[in-house]
FIZAGU-187973 format. One record per residue (C-alpha): residue in one letter; x, y, z. Coordinates in steps of 0.05 Angstrom, whole numbers, padded with zeros to 5 digits, always signed. Each point is the difference from the previous one (the first is absolute). Example, Ala and Ser with C-alpha at 12.3 -4.5 7.8 and 13.67 -1.06 7.14 Angstrom:
# residues 2
a+00246-00090+00156
s+00027+00069-00013
This chain:
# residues 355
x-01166-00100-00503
x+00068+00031+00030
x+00042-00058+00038
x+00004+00014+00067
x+00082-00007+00019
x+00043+00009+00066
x+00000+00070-00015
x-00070+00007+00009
x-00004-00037+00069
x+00063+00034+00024
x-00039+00071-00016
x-00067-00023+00035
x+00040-00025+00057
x+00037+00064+00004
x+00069-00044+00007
x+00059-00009-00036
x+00013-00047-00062
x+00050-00039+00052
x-00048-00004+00050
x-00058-00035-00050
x+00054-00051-00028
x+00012-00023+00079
x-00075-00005+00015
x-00013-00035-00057
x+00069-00049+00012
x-00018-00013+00068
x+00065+00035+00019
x+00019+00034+00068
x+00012+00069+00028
x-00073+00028-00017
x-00045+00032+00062
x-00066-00038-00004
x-00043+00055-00010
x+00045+00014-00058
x-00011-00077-00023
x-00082+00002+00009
x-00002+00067-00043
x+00040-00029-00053
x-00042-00080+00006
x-00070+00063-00001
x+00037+00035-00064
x+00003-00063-00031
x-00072-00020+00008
x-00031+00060-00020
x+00039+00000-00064
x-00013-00067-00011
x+00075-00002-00013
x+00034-00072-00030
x+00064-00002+00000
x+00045-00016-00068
x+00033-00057+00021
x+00042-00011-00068
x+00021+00070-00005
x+00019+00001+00070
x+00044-00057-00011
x+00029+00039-00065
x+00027+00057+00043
x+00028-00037+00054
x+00038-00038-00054
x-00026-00069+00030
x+00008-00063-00037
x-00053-00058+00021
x+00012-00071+00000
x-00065-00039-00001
x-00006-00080-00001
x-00051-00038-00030
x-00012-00067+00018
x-00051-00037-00047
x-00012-00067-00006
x+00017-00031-00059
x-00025-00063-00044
x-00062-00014-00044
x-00043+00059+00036
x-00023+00053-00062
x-00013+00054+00048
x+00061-00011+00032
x+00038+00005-00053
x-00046+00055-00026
x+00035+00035+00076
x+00077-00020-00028
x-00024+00036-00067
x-00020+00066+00047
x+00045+00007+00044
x+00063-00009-00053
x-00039+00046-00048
x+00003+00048+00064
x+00076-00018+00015
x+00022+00027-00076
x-00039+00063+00007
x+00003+00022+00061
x+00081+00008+00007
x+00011+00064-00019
x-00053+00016+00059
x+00053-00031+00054
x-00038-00063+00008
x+00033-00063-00012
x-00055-00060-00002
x+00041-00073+00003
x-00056-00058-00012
x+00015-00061+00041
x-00038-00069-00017
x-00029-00039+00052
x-00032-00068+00013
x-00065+00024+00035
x-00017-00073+00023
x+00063-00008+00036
x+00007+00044+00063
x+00066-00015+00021
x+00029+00017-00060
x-00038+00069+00007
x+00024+00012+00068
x+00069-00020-00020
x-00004+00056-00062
x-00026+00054+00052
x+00056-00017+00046
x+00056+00009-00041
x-00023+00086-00008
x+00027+00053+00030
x-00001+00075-00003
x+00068-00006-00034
x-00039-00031-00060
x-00066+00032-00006
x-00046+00047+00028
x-00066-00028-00006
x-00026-00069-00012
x-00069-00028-00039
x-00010-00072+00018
x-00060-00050-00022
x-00001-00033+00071
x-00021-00070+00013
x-00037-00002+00071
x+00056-00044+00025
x+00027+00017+00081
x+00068-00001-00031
x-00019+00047-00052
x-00030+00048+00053
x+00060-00002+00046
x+00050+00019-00062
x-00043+00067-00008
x-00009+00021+00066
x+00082-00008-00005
x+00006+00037-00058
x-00042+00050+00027
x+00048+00001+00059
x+00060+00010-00039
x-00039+00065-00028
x-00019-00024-00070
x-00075+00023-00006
x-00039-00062-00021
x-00066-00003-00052
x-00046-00057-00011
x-00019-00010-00076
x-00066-00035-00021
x+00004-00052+00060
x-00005+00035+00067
x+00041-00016+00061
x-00029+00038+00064
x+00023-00035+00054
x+00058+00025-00015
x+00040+00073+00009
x-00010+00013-00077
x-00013+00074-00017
x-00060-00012-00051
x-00031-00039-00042
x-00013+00009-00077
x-00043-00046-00031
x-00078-00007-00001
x-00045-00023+00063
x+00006-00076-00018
x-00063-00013+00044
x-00047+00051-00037
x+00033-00032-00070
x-00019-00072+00027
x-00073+00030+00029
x-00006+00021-00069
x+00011-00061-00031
x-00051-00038+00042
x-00052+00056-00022
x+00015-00017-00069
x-00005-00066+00017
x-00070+00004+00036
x-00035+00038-00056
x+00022-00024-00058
x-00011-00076+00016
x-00079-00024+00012
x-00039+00005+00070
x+00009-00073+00002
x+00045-00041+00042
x+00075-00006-00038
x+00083-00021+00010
x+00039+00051-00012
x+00082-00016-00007
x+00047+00044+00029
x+00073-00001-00029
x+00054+00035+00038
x+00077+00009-00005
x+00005-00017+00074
x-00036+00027+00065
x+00060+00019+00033
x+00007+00050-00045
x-00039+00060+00035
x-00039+00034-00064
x-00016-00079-00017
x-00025-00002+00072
x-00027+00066+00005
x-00040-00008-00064
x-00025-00075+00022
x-00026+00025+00053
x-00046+00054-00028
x-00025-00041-00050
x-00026-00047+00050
x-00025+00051+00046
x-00047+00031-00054
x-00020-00087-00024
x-00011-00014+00066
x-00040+00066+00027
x-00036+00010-00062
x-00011-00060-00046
x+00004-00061+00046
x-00025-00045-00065
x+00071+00005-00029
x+00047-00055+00035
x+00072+00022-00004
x+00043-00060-00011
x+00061-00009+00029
x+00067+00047-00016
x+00040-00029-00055
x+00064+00036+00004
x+00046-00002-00071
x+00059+00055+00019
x-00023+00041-00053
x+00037-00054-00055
x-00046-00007-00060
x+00012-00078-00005
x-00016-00008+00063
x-00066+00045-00001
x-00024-00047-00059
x+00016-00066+00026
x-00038+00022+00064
x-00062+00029-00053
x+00000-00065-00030
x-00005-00038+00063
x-00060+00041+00026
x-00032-00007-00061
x+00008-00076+00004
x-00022-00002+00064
x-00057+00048+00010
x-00045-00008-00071
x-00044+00048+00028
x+00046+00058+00012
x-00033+00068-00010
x+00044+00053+00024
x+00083+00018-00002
x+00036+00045+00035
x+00080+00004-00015
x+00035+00040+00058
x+00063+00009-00027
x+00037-00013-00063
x+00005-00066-00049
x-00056+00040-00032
x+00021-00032-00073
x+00007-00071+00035
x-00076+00005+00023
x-00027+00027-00062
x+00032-00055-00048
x-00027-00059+00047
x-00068+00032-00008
x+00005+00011-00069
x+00025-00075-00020
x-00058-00019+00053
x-00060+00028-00047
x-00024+00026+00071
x+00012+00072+00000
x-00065+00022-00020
x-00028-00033+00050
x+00041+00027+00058
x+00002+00077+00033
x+00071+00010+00005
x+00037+00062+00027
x+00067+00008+00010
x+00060+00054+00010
x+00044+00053-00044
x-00009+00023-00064
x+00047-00036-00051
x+00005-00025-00066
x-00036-00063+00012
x-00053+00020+00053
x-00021+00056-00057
x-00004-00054-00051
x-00030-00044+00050
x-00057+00056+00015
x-00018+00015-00071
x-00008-00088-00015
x-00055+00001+00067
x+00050-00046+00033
x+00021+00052+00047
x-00066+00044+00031
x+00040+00053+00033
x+00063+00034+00018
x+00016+00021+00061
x+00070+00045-00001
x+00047+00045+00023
x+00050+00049-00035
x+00073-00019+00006
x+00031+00063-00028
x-00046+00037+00054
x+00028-00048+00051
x+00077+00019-00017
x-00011+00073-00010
x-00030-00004+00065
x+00042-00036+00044
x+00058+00044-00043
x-00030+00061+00036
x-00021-00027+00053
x+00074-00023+00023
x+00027+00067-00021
x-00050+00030+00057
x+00026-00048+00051
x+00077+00018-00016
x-00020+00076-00009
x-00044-00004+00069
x-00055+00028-00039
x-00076-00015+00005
x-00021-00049-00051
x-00062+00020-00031
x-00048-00054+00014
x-00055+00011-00056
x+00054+00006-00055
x+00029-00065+00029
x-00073-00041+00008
x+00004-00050-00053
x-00070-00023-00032
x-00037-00062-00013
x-00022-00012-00084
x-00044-00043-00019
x-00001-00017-00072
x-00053-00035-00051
x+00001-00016-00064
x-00035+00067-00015
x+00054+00050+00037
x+00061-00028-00014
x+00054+00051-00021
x+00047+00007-00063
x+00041-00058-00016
x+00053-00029+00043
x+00069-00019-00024
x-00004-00079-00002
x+00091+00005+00004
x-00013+00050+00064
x-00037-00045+00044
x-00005-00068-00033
x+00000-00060+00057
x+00039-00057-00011
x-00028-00060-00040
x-00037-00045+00026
């Protein structure tokens, strides 16, 4: 099928090349009947915009910031990975991605990173935002010095942010109680749930469908209280070996966040995990290993070179003042068993720290 371009809409419209461009750029000294042929042009052709070869001919170079948290998190490093595989490449396109590590559990340090940018240093900025105030009040700045602001994988909307990329943690955490409900017995049962901490949002978010769907739906099931590890696989298996210790009877698992290796080697040592539904987050290494062993019953994921090429484009828009495309830019919920698991992962891409 022929790509429909500005040349097409300008023809429709029965208007200039010049006149299309400042419709489309939001720019002045167009009648409005002029404007709502143009916005009518555009409809009926279906027209989308290229935003990367528009940037090409105005000569445009695009500073984007990433801020992702570092630390013993596989899928955030499996993020680092993307978005530098994405800063080496895309260069000779203008666009000049700098990766910037962050402590996700530590809001002031956040707010203290967002406060320091400027126009003068980038053009766009990516953050994985803790739901801290402070961390909310150093966007809505940012966003008032005229720096166009994205939230990656954790949302922030109480803030001005522009958009969010990342999955809808509270259909991921419904999900997981689903799982949950019908895979363990109609019979009453603990379940664990392991999180990095609630004050993260996506932790909170997905928390709080889980329980929703437990609650609503199989009221047999008693959640136990949140144990929250930051996402640190020691941590995550010193608190699996403490539930195990204290709750003989524990039937069901549900890790929020990372630690993922932590949890699976406590239950392994334990002689347990046969005996205990557990579902957890992100695809790695260790959680494919742990699916194919029956220690790990599913997978619930997202795709983190998605996540960058999205929030890539989706930056470019905002700078360009072009309409992001929001079903290019929806990002989608996987759920993986042992029996649809892809082709092998690369154990030195995302490998988590030991335990």
């Amino acid at each position: 099928m022929k790509r429909v371009t500005i040349h097409d809409v300008a023809e429709t419209a029965g208007v200039s090349l010049a006149t299309v461009d400042r419709v489309l750029n939001g720019r002045p000294g167009v009648r409005k009947v002029t404007i709502e042929k143009v916005k009518q042009a555009v409809e009926a052709l279906n027209y989308k915009p290229d935003v990367f070869a528009a940037g090409l001919a105005k000569k445009r170079v695009y500073r984007l910031h990433f801020l992702i948290p570092n630390g013993p998190n596989a899928f955030m490093e499996d993020l680092t990975r993307e978005a530098l595989s994405h800063a080496e490449t895309m260069s000779g396109d203008r666009m000049h991605v700098h990766v910037e590590p962050i402590d996700a559990f530590d809001g002031h340090r956040v707010a203290g990173t967002l406060a320091i940018l400027d126009r003068s240093q980038c053009d766009g900025v990516a953050v994985v935002a803790p739901a801290f105030p402070e961390v909310q009040a150093a966007i809505d700045r940012l966003q008032d010095r005229g720096v166009p602001v994205v939230t990656l994988v954790s949302d922030h909307p109480s803030s001005s942010r522009q958009h969010f990329v990342g999955i809808d943690n509270v259909a991921a955490g419904r999900t997981a109680g689903r799982l949950l409900g019908r895979f363990l017995p109609r019979s009453p049962a603990k379940v664990a749930i392991i999180a990095g901490s609630l004050g993260l949002r996506d932790h909170a978010e997905r928390y709080q469908g889980c329980r929703a769907v437990i609650e609503q739906d199989y009221p047999h099931l008693e959640l136990l209280k949140v144990r929250e590890g930051r996402d640190d696989n020691a941590r995550n298996a010193d608190l699996m070996r403490k539930l195990l210790a204290e709750h003989p009877d524990l039937a069901g698992l549900y890790n929020i966040g990372a630690g993922n290796r932590g949890t699976i080697a406590a239950l392994k040592e334990s002689g347990r995990s046969q005996g205990i539904v557990f579902v957890g987050h992100e695809l790695t290494p260790y959680t494919r290993e742990a699916l194919q062993d029956d220690v790990l019953d599913a997978v619930i994921a997202q795709d983190p070179g998605h996540e960058i090429r999205s929030a890539i484009r989706v930056l470019k828009a905002l700078c360009d003042g072009v309409p992001i495309i929001e079903g290019q830019e929806r990002i989608g919920i996987d759920v993986f068993l042992k029996d649809n698991l892809p082709g092998d992962l690369e154990p030195s891409d995302t490998a988590e720290r030991p335990v």
